[in-house]
C-alpha positions as CSV (number, residue, x, y, z in Angstrom):
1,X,-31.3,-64.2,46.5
2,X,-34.7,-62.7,47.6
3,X,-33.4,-59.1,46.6
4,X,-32.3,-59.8,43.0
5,X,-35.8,-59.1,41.8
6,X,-35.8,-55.6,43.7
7,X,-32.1,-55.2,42.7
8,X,-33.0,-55.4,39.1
9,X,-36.1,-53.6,39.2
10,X,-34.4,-50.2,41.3
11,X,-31.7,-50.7,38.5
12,X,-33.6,-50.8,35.2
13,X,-35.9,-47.8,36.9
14,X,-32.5,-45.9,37.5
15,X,-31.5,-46.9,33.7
16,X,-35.0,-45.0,32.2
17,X,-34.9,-42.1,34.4
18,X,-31.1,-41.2,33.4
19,X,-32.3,-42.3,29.7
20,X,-35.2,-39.9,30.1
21,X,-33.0,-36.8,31.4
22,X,-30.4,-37.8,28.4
23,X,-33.2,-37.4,25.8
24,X,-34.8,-34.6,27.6
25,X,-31.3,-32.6,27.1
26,X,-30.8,-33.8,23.7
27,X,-34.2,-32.3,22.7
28,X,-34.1,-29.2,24.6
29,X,-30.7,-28.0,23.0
30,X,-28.5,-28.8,25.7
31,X,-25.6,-29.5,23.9
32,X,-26.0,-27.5,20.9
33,X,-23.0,-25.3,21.7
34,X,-20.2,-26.6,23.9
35,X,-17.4,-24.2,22.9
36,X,-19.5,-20.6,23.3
37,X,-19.5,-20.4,27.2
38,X,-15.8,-20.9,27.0
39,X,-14.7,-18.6,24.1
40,X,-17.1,-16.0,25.6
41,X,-15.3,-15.8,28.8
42,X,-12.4,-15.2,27.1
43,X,-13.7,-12.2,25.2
44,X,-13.1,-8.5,26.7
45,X,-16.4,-6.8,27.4
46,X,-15.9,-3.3,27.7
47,X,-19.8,-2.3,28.5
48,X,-19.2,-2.8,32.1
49,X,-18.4,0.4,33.8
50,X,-15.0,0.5,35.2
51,X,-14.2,-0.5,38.7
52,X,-14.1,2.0,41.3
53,X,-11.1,2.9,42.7
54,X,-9.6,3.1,46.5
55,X,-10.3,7.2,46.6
56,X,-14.1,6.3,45.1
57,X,-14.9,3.3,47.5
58,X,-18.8,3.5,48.6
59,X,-19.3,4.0,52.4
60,X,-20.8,-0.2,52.8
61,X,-17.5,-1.1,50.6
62,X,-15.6,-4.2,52.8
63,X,-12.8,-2.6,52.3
64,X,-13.6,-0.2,54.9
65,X,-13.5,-1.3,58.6
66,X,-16.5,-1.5,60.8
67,X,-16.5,0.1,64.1
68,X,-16.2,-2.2,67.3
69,X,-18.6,-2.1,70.0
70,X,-18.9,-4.8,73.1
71,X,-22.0,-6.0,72.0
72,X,-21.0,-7.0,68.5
73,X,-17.8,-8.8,70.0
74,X,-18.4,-12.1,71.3
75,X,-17.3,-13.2,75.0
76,X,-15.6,-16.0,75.7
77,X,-16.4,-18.7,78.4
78,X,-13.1,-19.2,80.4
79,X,-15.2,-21.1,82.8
80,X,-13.3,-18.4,85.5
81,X,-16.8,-17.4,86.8
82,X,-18.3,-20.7,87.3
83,X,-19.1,-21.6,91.4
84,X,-19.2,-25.1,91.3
């Protein structure tokens, strides 16, 4: 029963800070338009510059491999060369 008072007093805090973030957002526009983002994504947008194409690929594309070397591999320890 000794932590009801601090119970009650973290929860009311808790209650005005989320009550001070709501407000904040209602005042700052936050939920003025809740359809836009999602009709926008459906729209085309043809100012983008097409995609390049598998003959066009730039020479740090991912699509191209890198080259191996022994130093960029990492070793396994098989434990083979321990001398306990």
């Amino acid at each position: 029963m000794e932590v009801l008072p601090l119970i009650i007093t973290v929860s009311l805090a808790l209650v005005a800070g989320i009550a001070a973030v709501f407000i904040w957002a209602v005042r700052s526009d936050q939920f003025e338009d809740l359809e836009g983002p999602a009709w926008r994504m459906l729209q085309d947008d043809d100012s983008r510059p097409p995609a390049e194409g598998p003959d066009e690929q730039s020479p740090t594309s991912p699509a191209q491999p890198r080259p191996h070397s022994a130093a960029a591999t990492p070793q396994r320890d098989t434990g083979k060369d321990r001398s306990d």
